[in-house]
TORKOL-4160 file (C-alpha; in steps of 0.2 Angstrom, whole numbers, padded with zeros to 4 digits, m for minus):
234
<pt num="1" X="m0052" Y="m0068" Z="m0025"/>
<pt num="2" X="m0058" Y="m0074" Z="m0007"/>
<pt num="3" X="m0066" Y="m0060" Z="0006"/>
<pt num="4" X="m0063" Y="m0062" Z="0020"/>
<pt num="5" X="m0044" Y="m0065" Z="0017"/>
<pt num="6" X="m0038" Y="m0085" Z="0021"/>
<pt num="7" X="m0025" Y="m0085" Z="0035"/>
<pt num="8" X="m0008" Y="m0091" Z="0031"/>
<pt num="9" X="0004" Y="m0102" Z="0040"/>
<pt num="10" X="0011" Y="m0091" Z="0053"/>
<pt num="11" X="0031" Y="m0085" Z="0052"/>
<pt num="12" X="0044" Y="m0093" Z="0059"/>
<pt num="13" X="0051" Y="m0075" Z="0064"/>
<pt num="14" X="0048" Y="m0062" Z="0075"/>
<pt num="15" X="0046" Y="m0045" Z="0069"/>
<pt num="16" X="0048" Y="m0031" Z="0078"/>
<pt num="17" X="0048" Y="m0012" Z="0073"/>
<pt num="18" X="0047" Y="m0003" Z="0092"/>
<pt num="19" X="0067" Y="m0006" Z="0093"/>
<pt num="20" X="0072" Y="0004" Z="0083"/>
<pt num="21" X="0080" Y="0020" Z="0085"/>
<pt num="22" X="0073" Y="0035" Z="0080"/>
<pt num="23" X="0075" Y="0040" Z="0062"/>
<pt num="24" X="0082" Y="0025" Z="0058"/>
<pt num="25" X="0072" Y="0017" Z="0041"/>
<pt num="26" X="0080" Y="0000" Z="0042"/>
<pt num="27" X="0076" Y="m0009" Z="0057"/>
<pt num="28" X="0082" Y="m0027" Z="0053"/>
<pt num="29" X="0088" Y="m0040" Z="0039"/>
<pt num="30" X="0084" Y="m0058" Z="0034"/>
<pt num="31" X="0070" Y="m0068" Z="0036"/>
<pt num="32" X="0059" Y="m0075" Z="0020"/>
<pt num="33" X="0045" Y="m0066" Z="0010"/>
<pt num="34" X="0031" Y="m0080" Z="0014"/>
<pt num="35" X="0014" Y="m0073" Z="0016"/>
<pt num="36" X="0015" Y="m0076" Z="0036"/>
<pt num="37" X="0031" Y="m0066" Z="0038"/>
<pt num="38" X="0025" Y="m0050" Z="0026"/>
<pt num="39" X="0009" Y="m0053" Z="0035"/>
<pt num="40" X="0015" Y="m0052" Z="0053"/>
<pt num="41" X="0029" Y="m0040" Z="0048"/>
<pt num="42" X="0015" Y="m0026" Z="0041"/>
<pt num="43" X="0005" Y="m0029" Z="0058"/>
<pt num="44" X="0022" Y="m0022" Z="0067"/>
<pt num="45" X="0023" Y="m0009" Z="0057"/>
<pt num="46" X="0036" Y="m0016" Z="0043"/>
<pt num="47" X="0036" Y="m0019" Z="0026"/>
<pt num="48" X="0051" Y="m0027" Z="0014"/>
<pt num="49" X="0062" Y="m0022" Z="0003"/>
<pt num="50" X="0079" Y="m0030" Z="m0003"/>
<pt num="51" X="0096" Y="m0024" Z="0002"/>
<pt num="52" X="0106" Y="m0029" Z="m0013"/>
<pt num="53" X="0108" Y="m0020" Z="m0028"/>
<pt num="54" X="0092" Y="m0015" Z="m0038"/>
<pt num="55" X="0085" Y="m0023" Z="m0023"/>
<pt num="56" X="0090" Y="m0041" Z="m0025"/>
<pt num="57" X="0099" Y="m0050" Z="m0010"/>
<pt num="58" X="0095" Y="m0049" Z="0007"/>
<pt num="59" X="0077" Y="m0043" Z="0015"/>
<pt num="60" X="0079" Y="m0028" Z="0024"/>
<pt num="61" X="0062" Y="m0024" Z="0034"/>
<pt num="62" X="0061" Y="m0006" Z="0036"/>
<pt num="63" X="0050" Y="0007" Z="0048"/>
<pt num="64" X="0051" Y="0025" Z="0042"/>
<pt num="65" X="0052" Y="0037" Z="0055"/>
<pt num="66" X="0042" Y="0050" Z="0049"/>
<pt num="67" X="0032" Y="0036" Z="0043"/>
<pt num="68" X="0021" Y="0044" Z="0028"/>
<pt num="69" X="0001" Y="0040" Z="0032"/>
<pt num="70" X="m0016" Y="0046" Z="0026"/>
<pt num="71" X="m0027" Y="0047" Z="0039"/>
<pt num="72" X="m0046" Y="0046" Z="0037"/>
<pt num="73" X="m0053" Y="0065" Z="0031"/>
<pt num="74" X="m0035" Y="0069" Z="0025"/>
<pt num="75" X="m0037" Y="0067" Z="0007"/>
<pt num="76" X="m0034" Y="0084" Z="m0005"/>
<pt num="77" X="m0042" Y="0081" Z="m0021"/>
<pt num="78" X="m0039" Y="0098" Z="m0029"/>
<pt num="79" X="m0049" Y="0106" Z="m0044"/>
<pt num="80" X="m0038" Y="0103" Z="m0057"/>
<pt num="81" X="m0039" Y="0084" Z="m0053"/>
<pt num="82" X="m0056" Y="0081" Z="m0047"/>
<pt num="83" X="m0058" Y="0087" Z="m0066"/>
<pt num="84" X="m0049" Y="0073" Z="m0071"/>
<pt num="85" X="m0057" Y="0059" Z="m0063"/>
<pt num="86" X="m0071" Y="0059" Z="m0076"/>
<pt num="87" X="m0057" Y="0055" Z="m0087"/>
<pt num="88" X="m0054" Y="0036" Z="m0080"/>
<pt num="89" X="m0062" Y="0022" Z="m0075"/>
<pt num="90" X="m0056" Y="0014" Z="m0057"/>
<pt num="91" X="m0058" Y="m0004" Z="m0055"/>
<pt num="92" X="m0051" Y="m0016" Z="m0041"/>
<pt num="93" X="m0039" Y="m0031" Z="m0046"/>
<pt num="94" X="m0045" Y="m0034" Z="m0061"/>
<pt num="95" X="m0025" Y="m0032" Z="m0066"/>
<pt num="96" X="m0016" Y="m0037" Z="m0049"/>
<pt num="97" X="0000" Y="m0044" Z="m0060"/>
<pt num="98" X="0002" Y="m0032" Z="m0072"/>
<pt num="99" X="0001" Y="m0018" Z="m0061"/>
<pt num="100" X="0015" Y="m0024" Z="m0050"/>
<pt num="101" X="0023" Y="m0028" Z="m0067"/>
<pt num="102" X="0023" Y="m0011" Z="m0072"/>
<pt num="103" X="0028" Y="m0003" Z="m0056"/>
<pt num="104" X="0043" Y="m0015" Z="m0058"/>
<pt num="105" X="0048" Y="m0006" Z="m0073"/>
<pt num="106" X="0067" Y="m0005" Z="m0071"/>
<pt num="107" X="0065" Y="0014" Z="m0078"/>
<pt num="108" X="0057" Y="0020" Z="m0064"/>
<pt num="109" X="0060" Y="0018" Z="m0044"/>
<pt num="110" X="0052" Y="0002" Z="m0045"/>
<pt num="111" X="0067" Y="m0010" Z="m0048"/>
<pt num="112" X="0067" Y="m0013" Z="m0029"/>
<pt num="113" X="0052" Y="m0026" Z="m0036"/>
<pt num="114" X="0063" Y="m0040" Z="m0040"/>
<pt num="115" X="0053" Y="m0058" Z="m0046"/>
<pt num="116" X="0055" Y="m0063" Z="m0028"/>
<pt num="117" X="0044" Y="m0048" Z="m0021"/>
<pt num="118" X="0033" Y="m0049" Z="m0034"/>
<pt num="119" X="0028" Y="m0068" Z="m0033"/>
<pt num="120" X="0026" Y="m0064" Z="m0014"/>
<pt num="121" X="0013" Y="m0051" Z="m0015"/>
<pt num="122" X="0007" Y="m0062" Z="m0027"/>
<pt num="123" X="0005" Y="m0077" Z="m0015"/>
<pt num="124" X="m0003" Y="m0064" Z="m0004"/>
<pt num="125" X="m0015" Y="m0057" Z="m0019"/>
<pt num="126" X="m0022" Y="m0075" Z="m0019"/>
<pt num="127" X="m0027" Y="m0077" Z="m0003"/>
<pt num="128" X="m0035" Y="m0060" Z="m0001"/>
<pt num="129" X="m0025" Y="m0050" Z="0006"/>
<pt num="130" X="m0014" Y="m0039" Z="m0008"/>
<pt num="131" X="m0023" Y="m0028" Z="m0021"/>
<pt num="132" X="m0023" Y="m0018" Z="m0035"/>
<pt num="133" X="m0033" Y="m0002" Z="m0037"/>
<pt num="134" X="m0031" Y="0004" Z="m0057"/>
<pt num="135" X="m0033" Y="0017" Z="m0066"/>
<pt num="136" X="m0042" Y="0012" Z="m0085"/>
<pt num="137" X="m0043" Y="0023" Z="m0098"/>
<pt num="138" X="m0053" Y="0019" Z="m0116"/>
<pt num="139" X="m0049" Y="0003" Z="m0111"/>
<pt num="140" X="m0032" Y="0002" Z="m0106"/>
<pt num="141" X="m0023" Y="0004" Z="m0089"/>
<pt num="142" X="m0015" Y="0018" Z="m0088"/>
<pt num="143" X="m0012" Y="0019" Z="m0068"/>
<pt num="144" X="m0015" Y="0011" Z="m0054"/>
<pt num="145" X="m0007" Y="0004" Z="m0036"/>
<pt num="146" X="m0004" Y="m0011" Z="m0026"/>
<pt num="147" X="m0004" Y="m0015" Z="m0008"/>
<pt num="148" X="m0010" Y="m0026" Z="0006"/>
<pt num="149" X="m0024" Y="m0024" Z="0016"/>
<pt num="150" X="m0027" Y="m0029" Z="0034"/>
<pt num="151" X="m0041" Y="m0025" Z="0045"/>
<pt num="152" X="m0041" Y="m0005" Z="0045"/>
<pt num="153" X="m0023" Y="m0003" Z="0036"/>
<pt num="154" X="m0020" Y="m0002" Z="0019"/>
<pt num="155" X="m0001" Y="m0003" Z="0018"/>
<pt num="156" X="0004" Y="0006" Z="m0002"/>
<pt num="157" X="0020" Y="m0003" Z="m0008"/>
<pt num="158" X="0020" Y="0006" Z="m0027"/>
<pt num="159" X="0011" Y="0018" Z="m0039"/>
<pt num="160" X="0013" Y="0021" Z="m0057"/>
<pt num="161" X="0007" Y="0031" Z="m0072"/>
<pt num="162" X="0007" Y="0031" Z="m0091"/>
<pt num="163" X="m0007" Y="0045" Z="m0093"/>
<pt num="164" X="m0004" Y="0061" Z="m0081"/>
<pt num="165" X="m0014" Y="0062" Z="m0065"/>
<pt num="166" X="m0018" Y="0042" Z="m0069"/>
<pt num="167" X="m0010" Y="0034" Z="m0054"/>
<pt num="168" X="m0019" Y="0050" Z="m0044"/>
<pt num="169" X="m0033" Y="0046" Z="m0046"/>
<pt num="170" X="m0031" Y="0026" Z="m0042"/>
<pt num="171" X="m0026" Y="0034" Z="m0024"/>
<pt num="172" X="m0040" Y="0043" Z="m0023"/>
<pt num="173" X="m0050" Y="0027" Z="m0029"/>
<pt num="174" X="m0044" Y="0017" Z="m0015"/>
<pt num="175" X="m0046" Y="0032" Z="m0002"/>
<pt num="176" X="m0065" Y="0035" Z="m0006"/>
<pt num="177" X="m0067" Y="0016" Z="m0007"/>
<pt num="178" X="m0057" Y="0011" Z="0011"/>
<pt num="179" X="m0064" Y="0026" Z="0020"/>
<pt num="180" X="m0082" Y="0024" Z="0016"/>
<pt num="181" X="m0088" Y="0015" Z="0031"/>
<pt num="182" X="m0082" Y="0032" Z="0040"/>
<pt num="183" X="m0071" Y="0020" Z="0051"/>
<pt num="184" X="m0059" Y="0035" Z="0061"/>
<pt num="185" X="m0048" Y="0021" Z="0064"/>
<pt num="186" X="m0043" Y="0017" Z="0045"/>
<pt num="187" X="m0026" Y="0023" Z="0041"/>
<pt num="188" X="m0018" Y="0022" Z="0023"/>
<pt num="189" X="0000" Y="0020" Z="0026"/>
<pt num="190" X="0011" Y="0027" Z="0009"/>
<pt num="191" X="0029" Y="0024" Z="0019"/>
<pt num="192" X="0038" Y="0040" Z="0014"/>
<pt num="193" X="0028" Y="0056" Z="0011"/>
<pt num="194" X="0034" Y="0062" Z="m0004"/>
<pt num="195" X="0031" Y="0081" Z="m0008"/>
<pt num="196" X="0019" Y="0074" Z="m0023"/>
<pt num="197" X="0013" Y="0062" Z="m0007"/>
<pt num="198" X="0010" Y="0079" Z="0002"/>
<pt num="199" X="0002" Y="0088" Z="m0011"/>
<pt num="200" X="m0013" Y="0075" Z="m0008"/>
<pt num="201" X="m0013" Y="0075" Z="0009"/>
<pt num="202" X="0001" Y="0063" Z="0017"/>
<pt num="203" X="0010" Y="0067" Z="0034"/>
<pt num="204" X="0022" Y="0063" Z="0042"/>
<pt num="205" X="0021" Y="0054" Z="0057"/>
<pt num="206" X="0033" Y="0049" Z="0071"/>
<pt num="207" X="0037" Y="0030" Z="0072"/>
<pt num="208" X="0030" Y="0030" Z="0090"/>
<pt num="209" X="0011" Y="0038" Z="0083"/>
<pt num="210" X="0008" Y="0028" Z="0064"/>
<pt num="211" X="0013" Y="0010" Z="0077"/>
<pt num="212" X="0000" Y="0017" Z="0089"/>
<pt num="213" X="m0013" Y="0023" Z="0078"/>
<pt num="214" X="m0006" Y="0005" Z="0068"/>
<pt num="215" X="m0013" Y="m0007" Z="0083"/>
<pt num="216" X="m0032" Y="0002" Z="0084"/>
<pt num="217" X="m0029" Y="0001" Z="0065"/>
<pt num="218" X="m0028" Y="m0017" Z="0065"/>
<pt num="219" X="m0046" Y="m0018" Z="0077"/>
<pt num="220" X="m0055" Y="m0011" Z="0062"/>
<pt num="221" X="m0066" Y="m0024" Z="0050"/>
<pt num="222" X="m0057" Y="m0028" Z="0034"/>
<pt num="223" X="m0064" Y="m0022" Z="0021"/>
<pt num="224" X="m0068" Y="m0031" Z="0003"/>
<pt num="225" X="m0060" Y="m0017" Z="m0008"/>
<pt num="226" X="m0071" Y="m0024" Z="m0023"/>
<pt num="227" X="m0086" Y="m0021" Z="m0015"/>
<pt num="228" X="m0085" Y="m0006" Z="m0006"/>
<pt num="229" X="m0092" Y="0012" Z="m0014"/>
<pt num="230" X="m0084" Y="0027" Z="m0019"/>
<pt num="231" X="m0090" Y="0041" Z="m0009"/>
<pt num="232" X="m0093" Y="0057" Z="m0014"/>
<pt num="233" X="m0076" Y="0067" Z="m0015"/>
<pt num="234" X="m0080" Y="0072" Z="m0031"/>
């Protein structure tokens, strides 16, 4: 896939999250899912998701507030899992599709995925800018994530697991990897800080701090997830 990422066409819309009243989620509806929009949407501190039932209908573009984030040096690997990640092999989009495939699984809380979000990260996937980080385990994947990353944000739409602590360690696959220039701008953005979230460091931030920390975010260099080395969290 390309490094750096090719530019879209930019959106027809304009996105902005700093309107929205606090501890409001949703902050507007509508729009399209072409790469420019989701593009220019995450740079304001928005992602989509659909509105209708299982997630099909209308775009909503949301803005947690708290908005669950992983700053650089927040990372909790505790003993029982850095035991556990001798157990897997991590590898970068290798499986982009069928990790969004199976975080779409309607049996899990990924039936928000519909075909139209999934071709559009897709889109995104090939022009560099969405990836997969995977969890492999005697040859099969057995975890992983996806998301976009842009500049010094990498914005987590979905984890999932078929082997315990498999989609745990992809996280901290993409942490070691996306912190290792030891860029203090970087900032791993999960959306909502689920207590398992916690357990491995999230926080909740106010709206007002993740879109400030979000623009100096944005001023770090992208980084090619492929390329970049694990550190030593082990």
């Amino acid at each position: 896939m390309p490094f750096p990422p090719v530019d879209p066409e930019p959106s027809h819309w304009l996105l902005d999250g700093t309107r929205a009243d606090p501890g409001e989620d949703l902050v507007a509806a509508g729009a399209d899912l072409e790469p420019g929009t989701i593009l220019a949407a995450y740079r304001a501190g928005l992602f989509p998701m659909g509105l209708g039932v299982h997630g099909s209908g209308t775009i909503g573009w949301w803005s947690p507030d708290p908005r669950g984030v992983i700053p650089v040096g927040a990372l909790r690997v505790r003993r029982s899992l850095r035991r556990a990640l001798d157990r897997f092999e991590v590898r970068v989009d290798t499986a982009f599709d069928e990790v969004v495939r199976r975080c779409a699984d309607p049996d899990r809380d990924g039936r928000w995925i519909t075909d139209d979000i999934a071709a559009a990260y897709g889109r995104l996937h090939d022009l560099g800018w969405a990836h997969s980080v995977e969890a492999w385990q005697d040859g099969e994947l057995v975890g992983g994530l996806y998301g976009l990353s842009v500049g010094g944000l990498f914005a987590g739409e979905s984890m999932f697991h078929s082997v315990r602590d498999a989609s745990k360690v992809a996280l901290v696959g993409l942490v070691e990897r996306f912190f290792a220039d030891g860029d203090p701008r970087r900032l791993v953005d999960v959306q909502w800080a689920t207590e398992h979230l916690q357990r491995l460091g999230a926080q909740e931030w106010p709206r007002e701090r993740y879109v400030a920390a979000l623009r100096e975010a944005l001023k770090a260099p992208q980084v090619d997830l492929s390329a970049a080395p694990p550190t030593t969290t082990r």
